[in-house]
C-alpha positions in Angstrom: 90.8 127.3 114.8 87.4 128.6 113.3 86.3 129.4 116.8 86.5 126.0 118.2 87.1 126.1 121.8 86.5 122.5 122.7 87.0 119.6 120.9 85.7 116.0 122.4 86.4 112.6 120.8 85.8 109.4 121.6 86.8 105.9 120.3 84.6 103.0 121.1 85.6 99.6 120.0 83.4 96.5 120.6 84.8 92.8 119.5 81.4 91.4 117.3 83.4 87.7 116.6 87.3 86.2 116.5 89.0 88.9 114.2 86.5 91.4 113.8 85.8 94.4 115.8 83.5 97.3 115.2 85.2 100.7 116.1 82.8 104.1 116.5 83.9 107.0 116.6 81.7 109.9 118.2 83.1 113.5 118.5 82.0 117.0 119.1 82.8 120.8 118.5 81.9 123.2 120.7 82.2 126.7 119.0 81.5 130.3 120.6 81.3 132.1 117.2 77.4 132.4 116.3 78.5 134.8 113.3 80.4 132.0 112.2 78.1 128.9 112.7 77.8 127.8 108.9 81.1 127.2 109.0 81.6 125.1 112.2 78.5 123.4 111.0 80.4 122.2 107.6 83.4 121.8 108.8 83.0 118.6 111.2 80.5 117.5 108.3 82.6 117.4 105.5 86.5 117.3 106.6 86.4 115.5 109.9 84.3 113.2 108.6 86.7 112.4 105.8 89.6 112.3 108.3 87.7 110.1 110.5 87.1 107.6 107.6 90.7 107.7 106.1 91.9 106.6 109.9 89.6 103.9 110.0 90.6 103.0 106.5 94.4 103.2 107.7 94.1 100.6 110.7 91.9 98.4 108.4 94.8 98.2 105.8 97.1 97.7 109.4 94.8 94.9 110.3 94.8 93.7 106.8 98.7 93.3 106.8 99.0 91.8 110.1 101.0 94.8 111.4 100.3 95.5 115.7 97.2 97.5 116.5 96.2 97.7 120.2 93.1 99.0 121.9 90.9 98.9 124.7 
């Protein structure tokens, strides 16, 4: 897709306090299309961002409604 070749995520969750954790989210995109590179640039800048945020949004409202959510 768009040239992507690799794609690396990671999910990072750190407990601050009793019922609160901090989650980060670090990811990259490794793309082999130089013609291309405006592109890949925007695309992990504007839509998987946005996807990233309406996941964390989506556990929050899980959290929020007392509904299972495990990680480690």
């Amino acid at each position: 897709m768009l040239g992507f070749y690799i794609f690396v995520g990671q999910w990072k969750t750190t407990t601050l306090e009793p019922n609160k954790i901090e989650v980060e989210y670090a990811y990259e995109l490794h793309s082999s299309m130089l013609v291309q590179y405006l592109i890949n640039w925007l695309f992990p800048k504007l839509f998987w961002n946005i996807y990233v945020k309406r996941v964390l949004e989506n556990i929050r409202e899980m959290v929020d409604n007392n509904e299972p959510y495990l990680y480690e």
